[in-house]
Structure formats: structure tokens, C-alpha cells
C-alpha positions as CSV (number, residue, x, y, z in Angstrom):
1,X,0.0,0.0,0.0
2,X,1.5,2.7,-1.2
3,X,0.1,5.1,0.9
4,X,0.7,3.6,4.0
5,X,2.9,5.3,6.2
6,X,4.9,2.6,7.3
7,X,5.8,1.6,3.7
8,X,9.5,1.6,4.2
9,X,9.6,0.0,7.3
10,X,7.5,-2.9,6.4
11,X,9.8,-3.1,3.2
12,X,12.7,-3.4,5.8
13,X,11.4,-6.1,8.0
14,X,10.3,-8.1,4.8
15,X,14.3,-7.7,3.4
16,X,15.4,-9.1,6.5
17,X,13.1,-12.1,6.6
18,X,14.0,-12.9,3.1
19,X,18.1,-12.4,4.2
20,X,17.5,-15.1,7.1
21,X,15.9,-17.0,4.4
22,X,18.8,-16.9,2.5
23,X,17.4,-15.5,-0.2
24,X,19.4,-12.2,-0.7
25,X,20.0,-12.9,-4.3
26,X,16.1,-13.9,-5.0
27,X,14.9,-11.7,-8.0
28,X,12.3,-9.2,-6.9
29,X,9.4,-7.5,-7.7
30,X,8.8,-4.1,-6.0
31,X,4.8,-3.8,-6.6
32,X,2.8,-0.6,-4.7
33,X,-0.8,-0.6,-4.7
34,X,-3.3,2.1,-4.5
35,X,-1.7,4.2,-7.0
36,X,-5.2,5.6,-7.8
37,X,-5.6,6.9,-4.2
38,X,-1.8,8.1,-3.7
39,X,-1.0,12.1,-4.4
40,X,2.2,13.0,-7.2
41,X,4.0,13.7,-4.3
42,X,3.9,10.4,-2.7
43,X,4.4,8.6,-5.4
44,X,7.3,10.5,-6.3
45,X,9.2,9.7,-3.6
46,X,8.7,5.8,-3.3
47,X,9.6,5.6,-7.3
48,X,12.8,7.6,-6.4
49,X,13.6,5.6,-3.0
50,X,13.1,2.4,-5.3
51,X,14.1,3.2,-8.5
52,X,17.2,0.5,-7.8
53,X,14.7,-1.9,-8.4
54,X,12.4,-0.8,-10.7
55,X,9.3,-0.4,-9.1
56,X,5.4,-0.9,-10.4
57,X,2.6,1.1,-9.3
58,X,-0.6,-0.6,-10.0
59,X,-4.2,-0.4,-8.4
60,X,-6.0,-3.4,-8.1
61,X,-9.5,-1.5,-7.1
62,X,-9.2,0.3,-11.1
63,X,-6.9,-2.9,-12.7
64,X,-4.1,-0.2,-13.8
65,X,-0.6,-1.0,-14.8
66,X,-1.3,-5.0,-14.6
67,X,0.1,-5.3,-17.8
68,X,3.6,-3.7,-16.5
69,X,3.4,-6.3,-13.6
70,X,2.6,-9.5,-15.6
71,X,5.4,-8.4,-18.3
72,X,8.0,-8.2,-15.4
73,X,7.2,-11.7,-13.8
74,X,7.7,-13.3,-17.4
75,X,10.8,-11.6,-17.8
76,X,11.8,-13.5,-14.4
77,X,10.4,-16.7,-15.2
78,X,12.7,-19.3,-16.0
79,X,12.4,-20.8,-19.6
């Protein structure tokens, strides 16, 4: 939820669980939701906090930028 104020910190503790999972090197998909209720500024931000990893802004509530999503997890699907 992008608009959720504890965005970063929740990012943070999921990181951490993934490291003590030993999967550091795991390719990832940085998806934020509720693009359709976030303001410009907010989303400015998170894209530039993120933009190491390419981030997708969808909204599931008006099916928006699904396509963007679905491309990027067949580009990480093995053949």
C-alpha cells in the first residue's frame, strides 16, 4: 500500500526475513498498490527511494498498470 505510512519500514522487515531465508539474491518485484488513491508527491518519492529496483505502481481496485506487472514476472520466469 503505497500510501501507508509505514511503507518503508515494512519493506525493511520483509528484506530481513528474506536475508535469514537466504534468499538475498532472489529476484524481486517491487509492486505498490493504491496508485489511484496516492497524491504525485507520494508517489514520487517511493519511485525515487526504489528506483534500484524498478518499481510498479498498480491499483487493483481500477486494474491499472497490470500489464507492466505480468510483463515483469515473465521476464523472471525461467524458460
Amino acid at each position: 500500500d503505497i500510501g501507508d505510512p509505514k511503507v518503508f519500514e515494512k519493506i525493511n522487515v520483509v528484506e530481513d526475513i528474506l536475508s535469514q531465508l537466504e534468499c538475498d539474491t532472489t529476484p524481486r518485484i517491487y509492486v505498490f498498490n493504491k496508485i489511484d488513491i496516492a497524491d504525485s508527491e507520494t508517489l514520487d518519492h517511493v519511485e525515487t527511494a526504489f528506483r534500484e529496483f524498478s518499481p510498479i505502481f498498480v491499483s487493483a481496485l481500477k486494474r491499472q498498470n497490470f500489464e507492466n506487472l505480468l510483463e515483469r514476472i515473465s521476464e523472471l520466469r525461467p524458460a
